[in-house]
N, C-alpha and C positions, 0 to 999 in steps of 0.2 A: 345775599344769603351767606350766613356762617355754619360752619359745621364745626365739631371735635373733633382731629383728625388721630389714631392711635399708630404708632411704628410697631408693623410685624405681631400684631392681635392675633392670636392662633386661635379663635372661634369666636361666633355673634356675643356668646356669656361673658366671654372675655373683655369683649368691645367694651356692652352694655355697662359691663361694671368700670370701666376708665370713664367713660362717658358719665355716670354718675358722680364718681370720685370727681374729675375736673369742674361737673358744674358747682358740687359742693364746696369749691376750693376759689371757685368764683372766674374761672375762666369761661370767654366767650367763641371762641373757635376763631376759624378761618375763613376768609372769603374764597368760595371755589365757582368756575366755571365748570359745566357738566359738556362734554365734547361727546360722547356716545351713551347710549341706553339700550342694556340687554333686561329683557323682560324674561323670565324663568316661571314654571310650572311651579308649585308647592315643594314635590319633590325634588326637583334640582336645586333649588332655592335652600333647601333646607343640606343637603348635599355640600351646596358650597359654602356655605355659612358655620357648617361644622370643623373646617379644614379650610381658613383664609391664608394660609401659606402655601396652600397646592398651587402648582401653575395652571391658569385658566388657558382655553384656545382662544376666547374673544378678548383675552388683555394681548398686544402688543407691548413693543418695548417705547414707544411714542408716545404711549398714553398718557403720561404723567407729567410730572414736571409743573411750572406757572407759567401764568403767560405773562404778556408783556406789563398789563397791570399788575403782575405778584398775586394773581389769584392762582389758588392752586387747581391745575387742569384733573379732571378725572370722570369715571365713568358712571353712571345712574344704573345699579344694579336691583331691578325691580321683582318682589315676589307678584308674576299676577292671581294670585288667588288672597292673598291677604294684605297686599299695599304696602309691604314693610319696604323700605328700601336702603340700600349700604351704597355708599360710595368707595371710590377706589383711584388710587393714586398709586399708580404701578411707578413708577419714580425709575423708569426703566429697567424694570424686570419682569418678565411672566406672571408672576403671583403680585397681588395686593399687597406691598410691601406698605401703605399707610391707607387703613381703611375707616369710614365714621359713618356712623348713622341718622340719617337725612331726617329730617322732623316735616 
């Protein structure tokens, strides 16, 4: 699996538009492994997606980083009410400091 991964997206619109921008430019993303899954209500979901540099309680400082193959480690951040989902690569910090959106 590849994603687009973005450094320091300060909301989902923000993503969305690099995300566009990159595929138009002909890049293909990253191989990432998914090591945890927090699944969020609509309103949370929409909460954290407006503010991806707030520090979250379920990102640790662990969570990011690659693993041994160089895929990039990170977390499956799932809306359950609409399926959308953001990944996140805290690269050791609290906040999503590289976040992309899962297809």
């Amino acid at each position: 699996m590849r994603a687009l991964f973005g450094r320091k997206m300060a909301s989902l619109e923000e993503l969305m538009e690099a995300t566009r921008q990159a595929k138009k430019e002909g890049f293909t993303g990253s191989t990432y492994e998914v090591t945890k899954e927090i699944t969020l209500n609509d309103y949370a979901f929409q909460e954290f997606v407006k503010d991806l540099l707030e520090d979250q309680p379920w990102i640790e400082k662990d969570d990011g980083g690659s693993n041994q193959n160089g895929e990039i480690r990170c977390i499956r951040v799932t809306n359950l009410d609409t399926g959308e989902r953001v990944l996140v690569n805290s690269e050791g910090y609290d906040y999503p400091r590289y976040t992309a959106i899962e297809e």
